[in-house]
Structure formats: structure tokens, C-alpha cells
C-alpha positions in Angstrom: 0.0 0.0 0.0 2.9 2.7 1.1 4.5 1.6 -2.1 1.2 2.6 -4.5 0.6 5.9 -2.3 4.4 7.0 -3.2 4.6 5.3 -7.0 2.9 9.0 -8.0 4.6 12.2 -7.9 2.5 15.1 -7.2 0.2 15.8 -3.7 -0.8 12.9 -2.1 -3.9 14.3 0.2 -4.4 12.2 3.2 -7.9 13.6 4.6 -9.0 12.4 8.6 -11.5 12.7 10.8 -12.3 13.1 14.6 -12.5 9.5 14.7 -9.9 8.4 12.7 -6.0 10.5 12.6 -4.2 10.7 9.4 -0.5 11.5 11.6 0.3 8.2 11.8 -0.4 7.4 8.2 1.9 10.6 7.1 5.0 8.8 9.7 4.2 5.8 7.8 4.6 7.5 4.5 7.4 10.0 5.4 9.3 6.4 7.4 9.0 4.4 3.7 10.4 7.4 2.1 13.3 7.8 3.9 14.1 4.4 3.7 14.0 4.7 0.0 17.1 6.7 0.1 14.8 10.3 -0.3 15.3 13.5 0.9 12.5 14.2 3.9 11.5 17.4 4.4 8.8 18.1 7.5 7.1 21.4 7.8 6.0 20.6 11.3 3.2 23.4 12.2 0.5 21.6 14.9 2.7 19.4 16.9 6.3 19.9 18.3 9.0 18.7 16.7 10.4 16.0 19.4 6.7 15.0 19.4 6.5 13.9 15.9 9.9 12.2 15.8 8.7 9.8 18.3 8.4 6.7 17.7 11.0 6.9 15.0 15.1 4.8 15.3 18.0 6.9 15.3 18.4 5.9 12.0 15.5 7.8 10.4 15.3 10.9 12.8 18.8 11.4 11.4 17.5 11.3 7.4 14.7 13.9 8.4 15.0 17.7 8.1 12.5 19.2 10.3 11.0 23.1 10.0 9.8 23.7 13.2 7.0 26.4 12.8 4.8 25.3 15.7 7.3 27.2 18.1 7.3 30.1 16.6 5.1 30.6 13.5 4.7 34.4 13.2 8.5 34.6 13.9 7.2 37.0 17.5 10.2 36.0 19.2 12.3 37.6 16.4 16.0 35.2 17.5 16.4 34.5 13.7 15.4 30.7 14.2 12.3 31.3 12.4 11.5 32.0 9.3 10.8 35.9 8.7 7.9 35.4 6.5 5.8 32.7 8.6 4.2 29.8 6.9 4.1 31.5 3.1 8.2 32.3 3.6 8.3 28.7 5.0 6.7 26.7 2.2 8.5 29.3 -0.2 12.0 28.6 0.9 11.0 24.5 0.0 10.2 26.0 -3.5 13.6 27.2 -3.6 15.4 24.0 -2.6 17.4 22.5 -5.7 18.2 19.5 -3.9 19.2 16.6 -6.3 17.3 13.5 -6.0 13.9 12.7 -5.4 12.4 14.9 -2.8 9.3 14.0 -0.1 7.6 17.3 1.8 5.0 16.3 4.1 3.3 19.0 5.6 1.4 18.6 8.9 -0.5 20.3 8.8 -3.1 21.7 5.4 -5.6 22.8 8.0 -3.0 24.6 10.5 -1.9 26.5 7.1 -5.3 27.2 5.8 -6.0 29.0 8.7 -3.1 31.4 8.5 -3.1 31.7 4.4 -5.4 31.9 1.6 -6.8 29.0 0.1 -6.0 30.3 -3.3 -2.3 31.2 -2.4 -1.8 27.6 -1.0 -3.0 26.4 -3.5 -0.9 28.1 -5.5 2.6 27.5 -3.9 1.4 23.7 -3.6 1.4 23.3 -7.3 4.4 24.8 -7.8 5.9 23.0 -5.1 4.7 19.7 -6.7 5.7 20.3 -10.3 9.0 21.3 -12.1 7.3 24.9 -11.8 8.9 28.2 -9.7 7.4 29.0 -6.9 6.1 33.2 -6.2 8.3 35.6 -6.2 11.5 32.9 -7.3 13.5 32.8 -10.1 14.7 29.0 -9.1 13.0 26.2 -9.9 13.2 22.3 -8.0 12.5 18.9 -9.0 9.5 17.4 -9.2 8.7 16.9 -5.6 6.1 14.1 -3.6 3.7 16.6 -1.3 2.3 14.8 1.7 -0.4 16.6 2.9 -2.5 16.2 6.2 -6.4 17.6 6.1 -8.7 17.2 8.9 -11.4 17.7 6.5 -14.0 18.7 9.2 -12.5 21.6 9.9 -13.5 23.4 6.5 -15.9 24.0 4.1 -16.2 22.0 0.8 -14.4 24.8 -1.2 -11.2 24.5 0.4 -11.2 20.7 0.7 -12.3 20.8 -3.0 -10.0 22.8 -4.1 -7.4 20.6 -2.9 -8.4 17.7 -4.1 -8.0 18.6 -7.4 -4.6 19.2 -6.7 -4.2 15.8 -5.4 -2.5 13.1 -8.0 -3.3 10.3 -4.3 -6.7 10.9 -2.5 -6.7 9.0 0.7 -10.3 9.1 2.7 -9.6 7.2 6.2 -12.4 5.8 8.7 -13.1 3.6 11.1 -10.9 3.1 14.2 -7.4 3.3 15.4 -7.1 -0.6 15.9 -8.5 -1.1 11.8 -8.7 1.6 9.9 -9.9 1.5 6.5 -8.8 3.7 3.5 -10.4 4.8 0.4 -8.1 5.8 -2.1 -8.6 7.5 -5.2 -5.4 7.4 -7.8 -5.4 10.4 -10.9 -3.4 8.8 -13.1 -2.0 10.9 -16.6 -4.1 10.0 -19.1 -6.0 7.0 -17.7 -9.2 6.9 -15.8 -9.1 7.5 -11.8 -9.1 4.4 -10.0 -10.5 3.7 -6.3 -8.9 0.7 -3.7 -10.4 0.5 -0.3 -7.7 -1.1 1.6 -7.2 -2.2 5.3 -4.8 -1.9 7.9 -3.7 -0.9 11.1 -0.4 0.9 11.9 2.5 -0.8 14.1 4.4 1.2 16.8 7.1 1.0 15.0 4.8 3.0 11.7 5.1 0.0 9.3 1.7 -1.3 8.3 -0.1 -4.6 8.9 -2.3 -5.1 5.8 -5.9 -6.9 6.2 -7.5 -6.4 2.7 -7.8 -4.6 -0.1 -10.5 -4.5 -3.1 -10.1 -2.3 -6.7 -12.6 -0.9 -8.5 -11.8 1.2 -11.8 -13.9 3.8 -12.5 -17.1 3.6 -14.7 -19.1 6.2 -16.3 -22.1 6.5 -14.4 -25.4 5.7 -16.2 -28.0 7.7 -16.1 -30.6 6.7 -13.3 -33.9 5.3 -14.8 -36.4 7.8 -14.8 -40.3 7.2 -14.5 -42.7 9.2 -16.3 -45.0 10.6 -13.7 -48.8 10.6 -14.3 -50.1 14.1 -14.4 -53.9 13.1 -13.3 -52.5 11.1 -10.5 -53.8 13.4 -7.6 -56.5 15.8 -9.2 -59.5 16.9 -7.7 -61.6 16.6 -11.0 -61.7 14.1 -14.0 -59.8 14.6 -17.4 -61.6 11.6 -19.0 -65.3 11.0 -19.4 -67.3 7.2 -18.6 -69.5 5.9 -21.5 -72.7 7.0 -20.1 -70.9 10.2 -19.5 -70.3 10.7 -23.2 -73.7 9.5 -24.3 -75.4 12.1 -22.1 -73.0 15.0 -23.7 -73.8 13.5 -27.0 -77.5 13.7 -26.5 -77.6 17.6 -25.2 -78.8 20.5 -27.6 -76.6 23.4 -26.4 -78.4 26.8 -26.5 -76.2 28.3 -28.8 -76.1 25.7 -31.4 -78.4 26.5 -34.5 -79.7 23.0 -35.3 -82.1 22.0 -38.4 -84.9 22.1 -36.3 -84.5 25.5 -34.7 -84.1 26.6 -38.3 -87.0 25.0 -40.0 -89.3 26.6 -36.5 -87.5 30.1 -37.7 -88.1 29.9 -41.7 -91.8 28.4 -41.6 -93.9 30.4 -39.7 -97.5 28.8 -38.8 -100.9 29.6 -39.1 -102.3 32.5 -36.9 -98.8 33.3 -36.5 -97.9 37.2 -37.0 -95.2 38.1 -39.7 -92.7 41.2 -39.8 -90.9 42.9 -42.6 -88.6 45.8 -42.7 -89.3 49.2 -44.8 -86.2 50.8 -45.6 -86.9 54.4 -46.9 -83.0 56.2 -48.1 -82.0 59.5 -46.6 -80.0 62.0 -48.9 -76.5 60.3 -48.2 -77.4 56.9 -49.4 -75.5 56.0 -51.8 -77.6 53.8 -54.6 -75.1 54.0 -57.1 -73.7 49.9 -57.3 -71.3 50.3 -59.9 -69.4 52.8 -57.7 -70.3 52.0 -53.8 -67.5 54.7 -52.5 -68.8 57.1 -54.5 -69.5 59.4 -51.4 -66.1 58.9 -50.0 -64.6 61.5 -52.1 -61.5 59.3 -53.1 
């Protein structure tokens, strides 16, 4: 598993919970590194530096360079063991490392440093810390470089964490408890389509990891969910659709308005003893009689 997390280059986000801490994942992580002959930086911001190199031989405390910001982060005590510019001047001055080699800088915390900088400068200097890219305001650049990053996820919003997952190349979810913990993690590959393992394990004292199980699943396209047409005369409080006997009784109605034969025949044949009209129709001096020219009068 530590061997998969560190095969990619780039920010590998490990992302904890109340329940279950991430730290001893990230010793796990910066222990195989080290071993692997890499160069270990440790921007150390929430716990103190003899703190997080316990539990660790002789042998790898002496591999790991440590930048201790949790005594001192806004550089108040002003002895020069700081640095000047706090956390930004700190993860700047790892931008400006041209170390040979392959290069691991695990930060501990993202949270601790979201809190002091702005999620868009972070973001910022973590991509250029993570890629053969210059950093702000430096006119070296570094190797590519393996970012392990430590998130307590419940302490922000989903635009922060989402903004740095799309950083991450290695998205590790972790749950359950300290004895077994289980890990879902998501690989971005270069061209090839993510991949999620859910994996198993529980961490040593010693930070090497006892695996359980592991599953794979490659990612699908999702389908669109079946939709059902709805009925639109499901819940009215009237009826859109007429019974037999319903229709037969509309059929047989004479509606007031409509002029039938009968009606006509009653209107054109009047019956005995009954009186007739007519109309006399006498023209005034403006009529105009002449029908070859009917706008005659119109003066056109």
C-alpha cells in the first residue's frame, strides 16, 4: 500500500476525521520514504518537533530535516530561528530547494496552514511546489517533488477541501478506528481513468503497516438513473376523462347556442295565426344607390 501511495509524484492528500487521525499514516509514509534513500522534508506546524519524531530509530530521525513552525510561526520572538515570512516564507524557501534527487515534503498540517493563508495562495505555492514549476516571487525552480499533505477535513468547508483535491494526484479518505482503519483511495493517473482501492490496515508502533485487505474498482461512467414518467392526473381533484354513459349524455344535449335544423325550419316556416314582420327601408339623402361605384360618397 505505502508503495502505491508514493509510486505517483505530485500531492498525495491524506484527509481524517475526529475518529480516525491521518499522523500516523503521514509517519508511515514519510518512514518508507526515507528508507528509500529520499530527501524528507517536514514542515511541522501543529505538533512539536520532538513529538513527531517519536516513535521513529535513530536511523531515520537522522534522514529527516525538520522546519519547526509550531514554536514560533509568526516569527514574534524575532531570535532569527524562524522564518521571517511565517508559513508562506516557509513553504516558499521549499520552492527554492534545488536538492538533487527525489524529494518527499510532508506537511502537517493543510488545516494549520489554511487557517493562516489563503486558500487560493496555497493552493498556489502547492502546485508549484509539486511540479518542475517556480514558486512566487523565485527565479529557481526544484525537482519534481512528492507533497504529503495532512487535512482534517472537518474543519472546512467544501471549497477549500475541493480545491485541494484537485490538486491531489493520491486521495486518501480514512475511517473507522485506530485498531483497523480502512482507507479509500482514489489514484489520478495521466491519461488513464481515476481508480479507487479501499484497503485495510492498522499501523504498528514501530509506523510499518499490517495489511488486512484490499478491493479495486476502476472507474465507470455513471449511467443515467432510470427515470419514470410521472402521471399528471394522478392526484386531481376533477376528472380529465369522461365514462360511457358520460359521453352518451354530452352527446344527447342541444346546447343553447347551437343553430340546429330544427330551430331553423321553426325560424323559416312560420305557422298559421302566427304574425309576420318585414322591414321598410326608406334612403335619406346620403345613401348612396349608385352599385357600380359603392365609395362614390367617400370623395376618393
Amino acid at each position: 500500500m505505502l508503495d502505491s501511495l508514493l509510486a505517483l509524484g505530485g500531492l498525495v492528500l491524506l484527509r481524517d476525521s475526529v475518529e480516525c487521525e491521518g499522523r500516523s499514516l503521514l509517519k508511515a509514509l514519510i518512514k518508507k520514504s526515507a528508507l528509500c534513500g529520499e530527501q524528507v522534508h517536514i514542515l511541522g506546524c501543529e505538533v512539536s518537533e520532538e513529538e513527531f519524531r517519536e516513535g521513529y530509530d535513530s536511523d531515520i530521525n537522522s534522514r529527516l530535516v525538520y522546519h519547526n513552525l509550531f514554536r514560533d510561526p509568526l516569527n514574534w520572538s524575532k531570535n532569527g530561528k524562524a522564518f521571517p515570512e511565517g508559513p508562506l516564507g516557509a513553504l516558499r524557501a521549499l520552492c527554492r530547494r534545488t536538492d538533487p534527487g527525489p524529494v518527499t515534503v510532508a506537511l502537517d498540517s493543510l488545516s494549520w496552514l489554511l487557517l493562516h493563508l489563503p486558500c487560493t495562495i496555497l493552493c498556489q505555492t502547492l502546485h508549484a511546489l509539486s511540479h518542475r514549476s517556480s514558486c512566487p516571487d523565485s527565479s529557481s525552480s526544484m525537482e519534481r517533488v512528492r507533497v504529503l499533505g495532512l487535512l482534517h477535513e472537518e474543519l472546512h468547508g467544501p471549497g477549500p477541501v475541493g480545491a485541494l483535491s484537485s490538486l491531489a494526484q493520491v486521495e486518501v479518505t480514512l475511517s473507522g478506528m485506530l485498531s483497523q482503519t480502512s482507507a479509500n483511495i482514489l489514484y489520478r493517473r495521466p491519461r488513464q481513468r481515476p481508480t479507487h482501492q479501499t484497503q485495510c490496515f492498522s499501523i504498528l508502533p514501530d509506523f510499518s503497516l499490517n495489511l488486512q485487505g484490499m478491493s479495486t474498482l476502476e472507474s465507470q461512467p455513471h449511467p443515467d438513473p432510470p427515470t419514470t414518467q410521472a402521471d399528471p392526473t394522478a392526484h386531481l381533484t376533477f376528472n380529465l376523462r369522461l365514462s360511457e354513459k358520460e359521453k352518451e349524455a354530452k352527446d344527447s344535449l342541444t346546447l343553447p347556442f347551437q343553430f340546429s335544423s330544427e330551430k331553423q325550419q321553426a325560424l323559416l316556416c312560420s305557422g298559421p295565426g302566427q304574425a309576420t314582420s318585414c322591414i321598410f327601408y326608406e334612403p335619406d339623402a346620403y345613401d348612396d344607390l349608385d352599385h357600380e361605384d359603392p365609395d362614390d360618397d367617400l370623395d376618393i
